[in-house]
C-alpha positions as CSV (number, residue, x, y, z in Angstrom):
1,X,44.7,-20.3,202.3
2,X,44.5,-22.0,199.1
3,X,42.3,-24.8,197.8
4,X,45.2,-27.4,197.5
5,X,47.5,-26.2,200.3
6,X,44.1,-27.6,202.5
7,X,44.5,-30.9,201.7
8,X,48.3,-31.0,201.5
9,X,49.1,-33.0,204.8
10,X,45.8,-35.3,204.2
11,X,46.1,-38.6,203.0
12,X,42.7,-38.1,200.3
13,X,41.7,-41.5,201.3
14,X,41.4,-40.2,205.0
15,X,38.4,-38.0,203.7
16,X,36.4,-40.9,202.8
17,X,33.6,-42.4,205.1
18,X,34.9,-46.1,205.0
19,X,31.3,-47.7,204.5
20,X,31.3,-45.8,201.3
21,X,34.3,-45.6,198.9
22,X,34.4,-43.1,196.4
23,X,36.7,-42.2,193.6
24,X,37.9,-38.8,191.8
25,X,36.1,-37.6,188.8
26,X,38.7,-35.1,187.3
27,X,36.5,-33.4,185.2
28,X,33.4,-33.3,187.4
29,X,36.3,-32.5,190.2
30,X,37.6,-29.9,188.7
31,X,34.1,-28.1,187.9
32,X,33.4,-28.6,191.4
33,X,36.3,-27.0,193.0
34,X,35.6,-23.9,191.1
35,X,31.9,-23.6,192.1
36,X,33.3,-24.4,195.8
37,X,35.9,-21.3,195.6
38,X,34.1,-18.7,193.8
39,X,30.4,-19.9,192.3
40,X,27.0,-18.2,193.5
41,X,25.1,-19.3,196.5
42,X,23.0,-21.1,194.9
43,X,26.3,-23.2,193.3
44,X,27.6,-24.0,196.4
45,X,24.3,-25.0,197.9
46,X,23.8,-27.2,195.2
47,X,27.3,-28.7,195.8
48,X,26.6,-28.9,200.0
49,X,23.6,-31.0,199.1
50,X,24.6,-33.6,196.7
51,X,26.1,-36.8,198.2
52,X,28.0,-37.4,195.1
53,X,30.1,-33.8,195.5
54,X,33.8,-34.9,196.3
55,X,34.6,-35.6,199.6
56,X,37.4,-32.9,199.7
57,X,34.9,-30.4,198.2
58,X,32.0,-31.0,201.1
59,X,35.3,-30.6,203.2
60,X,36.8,-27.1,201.8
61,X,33.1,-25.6,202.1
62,X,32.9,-27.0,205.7
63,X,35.7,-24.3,206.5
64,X,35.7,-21.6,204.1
65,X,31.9,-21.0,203.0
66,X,30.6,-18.0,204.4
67,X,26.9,-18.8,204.2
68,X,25.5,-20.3,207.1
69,X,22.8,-22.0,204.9
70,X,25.5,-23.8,202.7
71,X,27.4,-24.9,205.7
72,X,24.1,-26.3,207.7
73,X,23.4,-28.1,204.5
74,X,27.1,-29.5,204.7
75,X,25.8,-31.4,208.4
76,X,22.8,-32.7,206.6
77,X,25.2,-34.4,203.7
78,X,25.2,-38.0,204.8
79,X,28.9,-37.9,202.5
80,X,30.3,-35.2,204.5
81,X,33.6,-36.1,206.0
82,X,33.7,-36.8,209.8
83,X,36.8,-35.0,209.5
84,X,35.1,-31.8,208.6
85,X,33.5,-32.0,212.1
86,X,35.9,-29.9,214.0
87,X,35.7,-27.1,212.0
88,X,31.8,-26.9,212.1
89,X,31.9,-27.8,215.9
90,X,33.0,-24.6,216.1
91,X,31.1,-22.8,213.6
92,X,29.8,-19.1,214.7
93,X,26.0,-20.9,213.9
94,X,24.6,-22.1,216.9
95,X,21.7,-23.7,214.9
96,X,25.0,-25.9,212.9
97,X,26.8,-26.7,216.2
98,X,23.4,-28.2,217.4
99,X,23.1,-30.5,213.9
100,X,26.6,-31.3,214.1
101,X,25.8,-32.5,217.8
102,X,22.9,-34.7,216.6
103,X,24.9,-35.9,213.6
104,X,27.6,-37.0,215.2
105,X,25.6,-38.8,217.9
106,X,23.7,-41.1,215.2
107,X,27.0,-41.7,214.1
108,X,28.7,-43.4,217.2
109,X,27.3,-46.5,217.3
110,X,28.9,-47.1,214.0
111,X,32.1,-45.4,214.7
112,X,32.4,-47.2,218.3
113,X,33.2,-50.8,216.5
114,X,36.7,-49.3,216.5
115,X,37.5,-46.9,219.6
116,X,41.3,-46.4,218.0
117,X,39.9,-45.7,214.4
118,X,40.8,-41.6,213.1
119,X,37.7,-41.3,212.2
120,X,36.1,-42.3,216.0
121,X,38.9,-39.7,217.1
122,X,37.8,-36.5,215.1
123,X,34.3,-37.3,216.0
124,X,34.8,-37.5,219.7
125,X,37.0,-34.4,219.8
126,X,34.4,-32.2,218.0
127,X,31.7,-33.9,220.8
128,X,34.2,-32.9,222.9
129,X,34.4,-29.2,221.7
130,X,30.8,-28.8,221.9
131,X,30.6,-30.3,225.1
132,X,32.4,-26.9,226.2
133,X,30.0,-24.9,224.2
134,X,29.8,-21.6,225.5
135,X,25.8,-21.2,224.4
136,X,23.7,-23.3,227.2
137,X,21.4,-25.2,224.8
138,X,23.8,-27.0,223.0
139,X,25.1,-28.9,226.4
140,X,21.8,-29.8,227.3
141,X,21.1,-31.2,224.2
142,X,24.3,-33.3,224.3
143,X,22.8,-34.1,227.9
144,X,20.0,-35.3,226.9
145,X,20.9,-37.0,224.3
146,X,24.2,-38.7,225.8
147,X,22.9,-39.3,229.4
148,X,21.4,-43.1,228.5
149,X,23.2,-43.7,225.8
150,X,25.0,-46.9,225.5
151,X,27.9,-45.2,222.8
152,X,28.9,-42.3,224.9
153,X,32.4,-41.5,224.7
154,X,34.0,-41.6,228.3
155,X,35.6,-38.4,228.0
156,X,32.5,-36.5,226.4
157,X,30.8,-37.8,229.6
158,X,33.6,-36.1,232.1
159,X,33.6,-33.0,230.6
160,X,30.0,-32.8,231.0
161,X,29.3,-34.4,234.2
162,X,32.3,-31.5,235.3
163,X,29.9,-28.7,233.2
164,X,29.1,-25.5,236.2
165,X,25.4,-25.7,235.2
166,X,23.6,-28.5,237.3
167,X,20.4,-28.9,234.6
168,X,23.8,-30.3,232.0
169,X,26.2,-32.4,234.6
170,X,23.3,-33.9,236.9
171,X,21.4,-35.8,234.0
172,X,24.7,-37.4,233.5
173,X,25.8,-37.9,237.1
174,X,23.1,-40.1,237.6
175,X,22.0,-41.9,234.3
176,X,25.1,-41.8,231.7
177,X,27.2,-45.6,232.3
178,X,30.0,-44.1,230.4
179,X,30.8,-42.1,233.4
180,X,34.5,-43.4,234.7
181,X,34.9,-44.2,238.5
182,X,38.1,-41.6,238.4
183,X,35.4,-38.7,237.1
184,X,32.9,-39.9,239.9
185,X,35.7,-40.0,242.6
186,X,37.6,-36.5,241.7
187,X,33.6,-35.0,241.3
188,X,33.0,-36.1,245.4
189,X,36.2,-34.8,246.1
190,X,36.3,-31.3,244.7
191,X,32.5,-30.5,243.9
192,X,31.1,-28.5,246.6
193,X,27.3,-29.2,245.9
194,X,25.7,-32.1,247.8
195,X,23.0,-31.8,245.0
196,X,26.6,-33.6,242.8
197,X,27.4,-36.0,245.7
198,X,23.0,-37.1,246.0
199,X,23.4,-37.3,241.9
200,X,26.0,-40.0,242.1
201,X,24.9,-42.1,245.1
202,X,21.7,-42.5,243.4
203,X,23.5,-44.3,239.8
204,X,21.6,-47.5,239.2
205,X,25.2,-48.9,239.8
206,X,27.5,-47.7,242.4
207,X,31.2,-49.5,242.8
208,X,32.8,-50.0,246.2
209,X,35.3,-47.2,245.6
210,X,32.9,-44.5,244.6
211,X,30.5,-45.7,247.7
212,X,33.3,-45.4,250.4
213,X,34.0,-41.7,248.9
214,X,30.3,-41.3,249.2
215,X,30.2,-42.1,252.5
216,X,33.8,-40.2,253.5
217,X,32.3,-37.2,251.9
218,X,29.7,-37.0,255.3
219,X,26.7,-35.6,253.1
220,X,24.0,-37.1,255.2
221,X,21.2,-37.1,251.8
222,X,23.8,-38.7,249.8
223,X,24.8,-41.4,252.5
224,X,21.3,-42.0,252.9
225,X,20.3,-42.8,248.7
226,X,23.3,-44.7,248.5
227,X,22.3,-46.8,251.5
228,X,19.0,-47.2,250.4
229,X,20.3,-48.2,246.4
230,X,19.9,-51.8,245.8
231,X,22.7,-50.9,243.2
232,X,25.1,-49.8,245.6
233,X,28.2,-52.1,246.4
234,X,28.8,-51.6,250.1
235,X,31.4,-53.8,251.4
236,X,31.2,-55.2,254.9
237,X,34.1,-52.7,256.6
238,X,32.0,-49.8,254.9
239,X,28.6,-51.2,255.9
240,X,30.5,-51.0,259.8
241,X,32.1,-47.5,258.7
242,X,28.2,-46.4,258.3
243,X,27.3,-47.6,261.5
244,X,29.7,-46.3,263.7
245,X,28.7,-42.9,261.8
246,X,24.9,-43.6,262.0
247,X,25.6,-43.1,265.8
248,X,25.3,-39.1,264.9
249,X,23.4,-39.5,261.6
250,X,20.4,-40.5,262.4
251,X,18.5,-40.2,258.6
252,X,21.2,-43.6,257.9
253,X,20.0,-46.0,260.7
254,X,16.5,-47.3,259.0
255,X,17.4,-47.6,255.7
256,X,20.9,-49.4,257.1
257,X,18.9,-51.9,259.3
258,X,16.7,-52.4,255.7
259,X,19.8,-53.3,253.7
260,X,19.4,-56.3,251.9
261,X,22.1,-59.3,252.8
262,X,23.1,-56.9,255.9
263,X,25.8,-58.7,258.0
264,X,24.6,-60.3,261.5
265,X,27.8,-58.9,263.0
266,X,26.5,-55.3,261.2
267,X,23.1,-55.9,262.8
268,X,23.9,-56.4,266.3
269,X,26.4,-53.7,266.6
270,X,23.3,-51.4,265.7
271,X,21.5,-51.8,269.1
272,X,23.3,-50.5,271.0
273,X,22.3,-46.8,269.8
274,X,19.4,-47.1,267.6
275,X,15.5,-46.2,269.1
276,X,13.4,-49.5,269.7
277,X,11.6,-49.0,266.4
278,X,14.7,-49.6,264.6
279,X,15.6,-52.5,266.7
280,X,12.1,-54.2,265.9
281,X,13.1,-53.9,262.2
282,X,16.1,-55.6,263.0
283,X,14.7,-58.5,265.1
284,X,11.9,-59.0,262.0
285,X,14.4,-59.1,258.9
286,X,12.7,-62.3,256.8
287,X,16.4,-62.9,256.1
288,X,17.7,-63.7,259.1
289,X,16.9,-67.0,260.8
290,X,15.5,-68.0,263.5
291,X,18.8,-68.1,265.9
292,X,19.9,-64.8,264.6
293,X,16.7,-62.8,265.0
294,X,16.6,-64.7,268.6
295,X,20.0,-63.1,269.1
296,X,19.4,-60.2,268.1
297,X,16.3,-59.8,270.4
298,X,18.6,-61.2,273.5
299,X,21.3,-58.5,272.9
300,X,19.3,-55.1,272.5
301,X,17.7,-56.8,275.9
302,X,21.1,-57.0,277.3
303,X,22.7,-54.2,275.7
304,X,19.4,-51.7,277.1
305,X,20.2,-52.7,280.4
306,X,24.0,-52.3,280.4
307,X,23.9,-48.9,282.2
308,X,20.9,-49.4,284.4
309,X,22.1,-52.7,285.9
310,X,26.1,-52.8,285.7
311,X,26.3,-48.5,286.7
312,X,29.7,-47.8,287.5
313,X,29.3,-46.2,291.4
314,X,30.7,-42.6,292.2
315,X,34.2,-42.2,292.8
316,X,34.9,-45.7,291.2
317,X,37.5,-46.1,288.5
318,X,37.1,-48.3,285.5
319,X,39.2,-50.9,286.7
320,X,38.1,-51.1,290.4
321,X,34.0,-51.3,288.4
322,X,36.0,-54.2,285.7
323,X,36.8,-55.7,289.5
324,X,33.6,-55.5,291.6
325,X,31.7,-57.4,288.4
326,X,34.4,-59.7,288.5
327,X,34.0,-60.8,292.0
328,X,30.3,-60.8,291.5
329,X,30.6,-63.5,288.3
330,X,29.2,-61.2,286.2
331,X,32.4,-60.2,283.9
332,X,32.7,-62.2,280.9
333,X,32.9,-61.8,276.8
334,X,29.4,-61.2,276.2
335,X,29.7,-58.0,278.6
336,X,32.6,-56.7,277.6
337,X,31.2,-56.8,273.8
338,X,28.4,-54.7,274.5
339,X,30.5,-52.2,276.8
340,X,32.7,-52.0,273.3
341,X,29.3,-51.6,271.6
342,X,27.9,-49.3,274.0
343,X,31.3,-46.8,273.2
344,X,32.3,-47.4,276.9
345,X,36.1,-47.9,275.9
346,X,37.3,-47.1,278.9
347,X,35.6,-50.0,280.6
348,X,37.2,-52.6,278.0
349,X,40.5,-51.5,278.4
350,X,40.2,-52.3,281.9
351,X,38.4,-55.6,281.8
352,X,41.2,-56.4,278.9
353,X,44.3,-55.1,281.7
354,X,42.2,-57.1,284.5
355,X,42.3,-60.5,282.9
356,X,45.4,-60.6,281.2
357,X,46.9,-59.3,284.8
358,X,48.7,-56.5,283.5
359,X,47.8,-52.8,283.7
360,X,45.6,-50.1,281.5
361,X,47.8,-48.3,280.7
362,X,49.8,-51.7,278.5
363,X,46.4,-52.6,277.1
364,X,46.1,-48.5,275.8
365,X,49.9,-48.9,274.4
366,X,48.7,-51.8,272.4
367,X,45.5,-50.3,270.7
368,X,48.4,-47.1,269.9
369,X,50.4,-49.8,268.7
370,X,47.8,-50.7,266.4
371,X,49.2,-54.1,265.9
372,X,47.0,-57.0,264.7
373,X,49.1,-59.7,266.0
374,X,49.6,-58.2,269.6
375,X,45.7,-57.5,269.9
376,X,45.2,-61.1,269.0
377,X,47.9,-62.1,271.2
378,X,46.6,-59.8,274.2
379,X,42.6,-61.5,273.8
380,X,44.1,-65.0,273.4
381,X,46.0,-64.3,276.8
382,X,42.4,-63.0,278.3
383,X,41.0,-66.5,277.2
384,X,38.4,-64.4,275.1
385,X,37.3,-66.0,271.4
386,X,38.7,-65.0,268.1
387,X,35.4,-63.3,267.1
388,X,35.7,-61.0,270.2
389,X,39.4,-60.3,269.0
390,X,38.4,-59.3,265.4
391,X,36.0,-56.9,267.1
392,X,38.6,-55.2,269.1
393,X,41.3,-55.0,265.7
394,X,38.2,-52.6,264.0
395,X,36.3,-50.9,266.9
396,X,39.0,-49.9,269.5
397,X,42.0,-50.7,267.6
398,X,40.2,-49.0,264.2
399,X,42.8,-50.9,261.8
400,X,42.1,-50.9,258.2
401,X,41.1,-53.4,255.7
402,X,44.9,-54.6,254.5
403,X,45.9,-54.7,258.2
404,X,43.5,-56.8,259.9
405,X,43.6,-60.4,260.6
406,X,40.5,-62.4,260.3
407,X,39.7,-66.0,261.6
408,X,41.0,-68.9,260.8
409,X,37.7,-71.1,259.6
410,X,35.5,-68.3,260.6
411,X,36.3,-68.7,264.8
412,X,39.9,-69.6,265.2
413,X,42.7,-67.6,266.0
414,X,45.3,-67.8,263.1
415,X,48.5,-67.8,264.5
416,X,50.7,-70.6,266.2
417,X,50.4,-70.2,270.0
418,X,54.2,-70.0,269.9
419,X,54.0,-66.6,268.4
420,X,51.4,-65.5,270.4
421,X,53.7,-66.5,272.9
422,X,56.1,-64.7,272.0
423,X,53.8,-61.3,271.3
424,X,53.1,-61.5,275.0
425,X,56.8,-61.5,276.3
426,X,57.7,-59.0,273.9
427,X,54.8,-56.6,275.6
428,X,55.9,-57.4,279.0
429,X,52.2,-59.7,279.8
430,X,53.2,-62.8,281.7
């Protein structure tokens, strides 16, 4: 290809680094385009070195010299075009792929002032050509170099954080702030490495989407970090999605009843699984008050006992047990919240068919039903509290965020008793 035809469909201003303007010489030019396309080595050295060579010379030797010495001195030229990058990013040199990777880096912090600038694109684009470098030792040094860095380039970061070799994608997993939330999220889905997963749930920051894939993926080490990460956003309706999986996964429950700010509703619906040492963590959290640490005492008392003192007797059916502690007094809300804590579902649906007069087999249509307003409806009927309501929605009725319905002023039920009303006749519950 010849010299000109190079720099046909470039606008010569283009070549220029902005922060330092530079204009043609034509005599000095012309001497320097001849050196550049046929002069020694020592010529075009000279010409690879010297900041005041013309832009599109420094450029032209950047793709044609065949001297790997000329074309390393090129990436030490503080005048060389950014432009020039792509060609040397993929220079047969491994020892100019690796200056071109340190170059470019210094260069970002300048270059980021304008993410849509040309010249922040041809510099990313070579980063992200060696990011892919087949030779190991160029990946890690962009790891290592790019991991903490405050200028990373968001897609430099994906395609490393994606790299097969765990020494280049972990460093950036874990440390690099550039990472997007759509790299962490596709990473949990498809990487089958829980070393990957651990990587992630161990960021010093952790948003609610990636922690709920997190804890979705089932990796019990990676569940565990993230729990334990101050850093970590763990919504409520995750912290109760843990729970009800801490019932098998043991390696969650201490560092779950540890969580700072951990709901009281979170809290009590731990005991009725956990071991007693877990409990006494529980009942000594300094940020709890008095009432609620006195609570939570009171129910892993009551909640232990459930099976030893209210045992259903052989032969007896849910409902004909719901019954017998009926007659004896001894049915009401507080009981029938730790049966739904205890997992005894079978024993709720039949103290819910019992006191709304109907039958189990109505009370299992509605939790299939999975219908906010008729489980509302159906606990209103049973004269049992709003609180004890929202409990059924998420453990036996297992709706989602978006389709619950929460209390009005923290303890009332929402809806107009006329609707409830009506809920009730439409289910066939007098």
């Amino acid at each position: 290809m010849g010299f000109l035809s190079i720099f046909k469909r470039k606008n010569k201003q283009e070549l220029l680094l902005p922060e330092t303007p530079q204009s043609r010489d034509a005599v000095r030019y012309g001497a320097e385009r001849s050196r550049a396309e046929s002069g020694t080595k020592s010529e075009r050295l000279s010409l690879a070195k010297n900041t005041d060579t013309h832009r599109e010379i420094l450029y032209y030797l950047a793709e044609h010299d065949p001297d790997p010495k000329v074309r390393r001195a090129l990436v030490q030229n503080a005048a060389l075009p950014i432009q020039a990058s792509g060609a040397l990013a993929a220079d047969e040199n491994v020892d100019i792929r690796l200056a071109l990777a340190e170059r470019l880096i210094k260069l970002l912090p300048e270059l980021s002032k304008d993410k849509h600038s040309e010249l922040y694109a041809y510099a990313v684009q070579a980063l992200g050509t060696l990011a892919l470098d087949e030779v190991l030792k160029i990946r890690l040094a962009l790891t290592s170099a790019l991991k903490d860095y405050a200028y990373t380039p968001p897609k430099i970061a994906g395609k490393l954080a994606r790299d097969v070799e765990r020494k280049v994608s972990e460093p950036i997993l874990k440390f690099c702030a550039a990472l997007a939330d759509e790299d962490l999220l596709e990473i949990i889905s498809k990487h089958p490495a829980s070393w990957a997963v651990q990587a992630i749930a161990g960021r010093s920051k952790v948003s609610e989407s990636v922690s709920n894939a997190i804890i979705k993926s089932d990796d019990i080490p990676a569940g565990r970090m993230l729990i334990e990460n101050e850093g970590a956003a763990l919504s409520k309706e995750l912290l109760i999605e843990i729970v009800d999986k801490a019932r098998t996964k043991k390696e969650w429950q201490k560092p779950t009843a540890l969580r700072k700010n951990l709901p009281r509703e979170v809290a009590l619906s731990m005991l009725s699984f956990v071991d007693d040492h877990i409990k006494s963590l529980l009942s000594g959290r300094d940020d709890f008050d008095d009432e609620t640490r006195a609570e939570i005492a009171s129910v892993a008392r009551r909640r232990a006992s459930f099976t030893n003192e209210h045992p259903r007797k052989d032969g007896e059916s849910a409902l004909q047990h719901v019954r017998r502690l009926a007659k004896a007094k001894k049915l009401d809300e507080d009981l029938i919240t730790d049966a739904m804590a205890m997992r005894e579902n079978e024993f709720v649906i039949a103290a819910l068919a019992h006191m709304s007069k109907s039958d189990e087999a109505s009370v299992n249509k509605i939790m299939e039903m999975r219908s906010a307003k008729s489980i509302l409806s159906l606990c209103w009927h049973c004269k049992l509290s709003m609180r004890f309501a929202f409990r059924v929605e998420q453990d036996m009725a297992h709706l989602q965020k978006d389709e619950l319905i929460y209390p009005k002023d923290g303890t009332d039920y929402p809806l107009p008793e006329a609707d409830m009303k009506w809920q009730l006749e439409f289910l066939g519950i007098a």
